[in-house]
C-alpha positions in Angstrom: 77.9 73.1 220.9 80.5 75.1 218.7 80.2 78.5 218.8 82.9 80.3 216.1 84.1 84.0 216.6 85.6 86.0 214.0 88.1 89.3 214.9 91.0 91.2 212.7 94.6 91.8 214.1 97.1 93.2 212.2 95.2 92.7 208.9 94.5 89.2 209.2 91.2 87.6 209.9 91.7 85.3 213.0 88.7 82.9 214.0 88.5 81.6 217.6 86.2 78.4 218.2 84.8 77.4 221.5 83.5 74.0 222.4 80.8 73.3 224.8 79.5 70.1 226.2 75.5 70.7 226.6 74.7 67.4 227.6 73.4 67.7 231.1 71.6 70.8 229.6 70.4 68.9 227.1 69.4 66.0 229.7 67.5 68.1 232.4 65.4 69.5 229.6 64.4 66.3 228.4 64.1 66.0 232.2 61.8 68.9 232.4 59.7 67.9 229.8 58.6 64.3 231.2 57.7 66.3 234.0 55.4 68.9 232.3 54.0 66.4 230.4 53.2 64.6 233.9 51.7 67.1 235.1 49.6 68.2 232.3 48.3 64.3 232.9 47.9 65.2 236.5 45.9 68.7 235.9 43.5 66.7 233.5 42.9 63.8 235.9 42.5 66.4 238.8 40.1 68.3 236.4 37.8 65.0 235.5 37.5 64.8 239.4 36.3 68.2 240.2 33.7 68.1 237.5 32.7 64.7 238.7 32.7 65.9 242.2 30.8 69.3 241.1 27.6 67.0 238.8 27.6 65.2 242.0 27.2 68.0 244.3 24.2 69.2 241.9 22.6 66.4 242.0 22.8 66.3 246.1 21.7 69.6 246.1 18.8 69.1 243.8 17.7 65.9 245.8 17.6 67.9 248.8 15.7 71.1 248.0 13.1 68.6 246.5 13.0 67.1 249.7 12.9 70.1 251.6 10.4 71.6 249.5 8.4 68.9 250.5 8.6 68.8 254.4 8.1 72.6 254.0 4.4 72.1 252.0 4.0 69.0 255.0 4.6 71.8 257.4 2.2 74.1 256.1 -1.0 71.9 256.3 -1.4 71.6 259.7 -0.8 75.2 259.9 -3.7 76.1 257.6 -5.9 73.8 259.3 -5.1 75.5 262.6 -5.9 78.6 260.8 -8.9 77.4 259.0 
């Protein structure tokens, strides 16, 4: 990178350049940016999980009050007939 400054002295317009090697800047961004781009791979996979894991859970839980609704109604007959 050049970077050029301009100043006057005396009258006369002097310019001062200054050089600037950016190549390890220029490298660890690159760097960086493999490793958002990573990770945005990672967040998405992680994501598909989750929502796996949650329809999954649903589905357990669904299962399970059906099954508890019916042990609770299998419950209540011989109740009623000790009642009745």
């Amino acid at each position: 990178m050049v970077r050029f400054s301009r100043f006057f002295t005396a009258g006369v317009v002097r310019i001062i350049s200054v050089h600037e090697d950016v190549t390890q800047l220029k490298l660890a961004q690159e760097d960086l940016q493999e490793a958002k781009d990573q990770l945005s791979v990672y967040a998405k996979a992680l994501e598909n999980k989750v929502e796996e894991r949650t329809t999954s859970l649903r589905d357990s839980y669904r299962s399970l009050e059906g099954f508890l609704y019916h042990v609770a109604h299998d419950l209540r007959a011989p109740l009623r007939a000790t009642r009745g």
